[in-house]
FIKOL-935809 format. One record per residue: x, y, z of N, C-alpha, C, CB in turn. Coordinates in steps of 0.02 Angstrom, whole numbers, plus 32768, in hexadecimal, padded with zeros to 4 digits. Glycine has a CB too. Example, Ala and Ser with C-alpha at 12.3 -4.5 7.8 and 13.67 -1.06 7.14 Angstrom:
BEGIN
82947EE4818682677F1F818682947F5B818682357F2081C4;82827F90816282AC7FCB816582858002818A82C07FE2811E;
***
This chain:
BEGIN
60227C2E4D2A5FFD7BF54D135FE47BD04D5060287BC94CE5;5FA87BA84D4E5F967B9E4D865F527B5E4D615F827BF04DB5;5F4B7B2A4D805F197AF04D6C5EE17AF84D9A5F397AA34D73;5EA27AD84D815E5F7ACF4DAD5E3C7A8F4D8B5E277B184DAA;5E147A754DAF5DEF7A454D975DAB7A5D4DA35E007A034DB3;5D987A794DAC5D727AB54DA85D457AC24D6A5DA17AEA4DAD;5D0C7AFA4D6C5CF37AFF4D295D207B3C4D125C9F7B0B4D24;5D1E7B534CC65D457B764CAB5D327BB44CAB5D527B644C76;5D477BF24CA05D457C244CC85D777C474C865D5F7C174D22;5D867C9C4C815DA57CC14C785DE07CD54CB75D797CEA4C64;5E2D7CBB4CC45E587CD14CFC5E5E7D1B4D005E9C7CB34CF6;5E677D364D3D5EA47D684D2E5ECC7D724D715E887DB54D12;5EF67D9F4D755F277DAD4DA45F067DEE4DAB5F757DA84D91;5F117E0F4DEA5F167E4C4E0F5F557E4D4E375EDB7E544E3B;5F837E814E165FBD7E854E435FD37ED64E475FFC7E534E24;5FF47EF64E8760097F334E7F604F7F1F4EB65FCA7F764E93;60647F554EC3609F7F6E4EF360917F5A4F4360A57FC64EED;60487F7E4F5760517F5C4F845FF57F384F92607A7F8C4FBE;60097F1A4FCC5FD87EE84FC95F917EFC4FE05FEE7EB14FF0;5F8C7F3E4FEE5F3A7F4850065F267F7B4FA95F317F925075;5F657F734F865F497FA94F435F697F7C4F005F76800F4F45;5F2E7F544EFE5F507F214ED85F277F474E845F367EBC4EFA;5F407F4C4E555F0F7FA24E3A5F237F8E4E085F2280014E4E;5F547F4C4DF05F407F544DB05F1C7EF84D8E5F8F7F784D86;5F087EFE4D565ED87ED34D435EF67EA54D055E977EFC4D31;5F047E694CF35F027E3B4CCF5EE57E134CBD5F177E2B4CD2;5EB47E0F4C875E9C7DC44C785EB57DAA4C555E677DB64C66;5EBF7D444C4D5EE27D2E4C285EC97CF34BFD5F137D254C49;5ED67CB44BF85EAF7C954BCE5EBA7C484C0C5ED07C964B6E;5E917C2B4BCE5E867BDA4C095E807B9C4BB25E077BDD4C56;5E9A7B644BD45E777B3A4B9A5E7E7AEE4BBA5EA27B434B47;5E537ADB4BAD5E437A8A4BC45E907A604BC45E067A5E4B81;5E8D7A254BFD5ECE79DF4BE35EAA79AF4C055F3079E14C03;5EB879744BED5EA279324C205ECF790C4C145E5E790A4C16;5EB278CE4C295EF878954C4A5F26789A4C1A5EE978384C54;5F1E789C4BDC5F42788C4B9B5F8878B94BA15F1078A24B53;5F6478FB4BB85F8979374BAD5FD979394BF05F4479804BB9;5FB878F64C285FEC79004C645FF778B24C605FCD79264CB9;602878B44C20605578654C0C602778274C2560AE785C4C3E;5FF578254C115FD577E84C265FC477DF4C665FF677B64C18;5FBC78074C925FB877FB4CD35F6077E24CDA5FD378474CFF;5F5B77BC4D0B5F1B77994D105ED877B84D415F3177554D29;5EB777CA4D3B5E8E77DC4D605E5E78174D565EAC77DF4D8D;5E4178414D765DFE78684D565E4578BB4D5A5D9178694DA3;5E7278BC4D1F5E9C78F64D055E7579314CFB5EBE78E54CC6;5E3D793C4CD95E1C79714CA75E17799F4CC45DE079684C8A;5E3779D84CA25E207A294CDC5E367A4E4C9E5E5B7A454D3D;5E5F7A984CAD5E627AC44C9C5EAD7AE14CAB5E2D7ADC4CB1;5ED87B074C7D5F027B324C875EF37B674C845F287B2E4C6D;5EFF7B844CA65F077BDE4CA45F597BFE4CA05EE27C024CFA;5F487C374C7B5F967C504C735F807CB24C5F5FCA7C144C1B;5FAA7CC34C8D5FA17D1A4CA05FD97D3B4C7B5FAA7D324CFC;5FE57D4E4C65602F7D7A4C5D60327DAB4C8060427D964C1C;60707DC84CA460737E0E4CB960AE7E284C9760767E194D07;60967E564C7760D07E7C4C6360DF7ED14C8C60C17E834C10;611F7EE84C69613C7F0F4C9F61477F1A4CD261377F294CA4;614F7ED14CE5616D7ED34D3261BE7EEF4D3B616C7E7F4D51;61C27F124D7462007F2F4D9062277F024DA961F77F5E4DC0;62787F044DA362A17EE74DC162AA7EFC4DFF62D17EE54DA2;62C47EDC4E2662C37EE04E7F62847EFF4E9B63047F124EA0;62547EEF4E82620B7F114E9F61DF7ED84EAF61E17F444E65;61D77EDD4EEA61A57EB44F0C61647ECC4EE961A57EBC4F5F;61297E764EDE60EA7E8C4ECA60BC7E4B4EED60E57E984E70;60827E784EFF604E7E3F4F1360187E484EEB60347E3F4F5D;5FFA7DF14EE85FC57DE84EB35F997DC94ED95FD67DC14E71;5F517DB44EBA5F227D9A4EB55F167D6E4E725EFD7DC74EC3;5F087D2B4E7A5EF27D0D4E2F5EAF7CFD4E4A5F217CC14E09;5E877CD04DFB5E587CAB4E1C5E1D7CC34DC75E437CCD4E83;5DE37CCC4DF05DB97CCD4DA45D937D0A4DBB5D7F7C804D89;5D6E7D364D915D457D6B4DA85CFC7D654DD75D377D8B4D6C;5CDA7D344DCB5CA47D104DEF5CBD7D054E425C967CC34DC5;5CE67CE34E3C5CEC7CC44E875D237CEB4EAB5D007C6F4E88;5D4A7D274E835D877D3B4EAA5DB67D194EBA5D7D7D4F4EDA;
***
């Protein structure tokens, strides 16, 4: 999971084993919050959540990723 204030976008993750073969692909979802959504806090709040799932990840296995949106990398 990861926030932007940013325009909204489709997320995903790129993650593999090791870090120059990052090979496999996730996209995930995003949905709007503003001030309301972060207990009243005051000021220009409004952006975006993003949230990836990875499933089948290995126990004791190191993994490197990439997030971010498909447009900008």
């Amino acid at each position: 999971m990861w926030a932007s204030t940013g325009k909204e976008y489709t997320p995903f993750v790129r993650y593999g084993n090791k870090s120059d073969e990052l090979n496999i692909f996730v996209n995930g979802t995003g949905e709007t919050y503003d001030e309301d959504d972060m207990c009243g806090a005051e000021g220009e709040m409004d952006g975006y959540s993003y949230y990836v799932l990875l499933e089948n990840l290995q126990p004791n296995t190191e993994y490197y990723y990439k997030f971010g949106n498909p447009d900008e990398g």
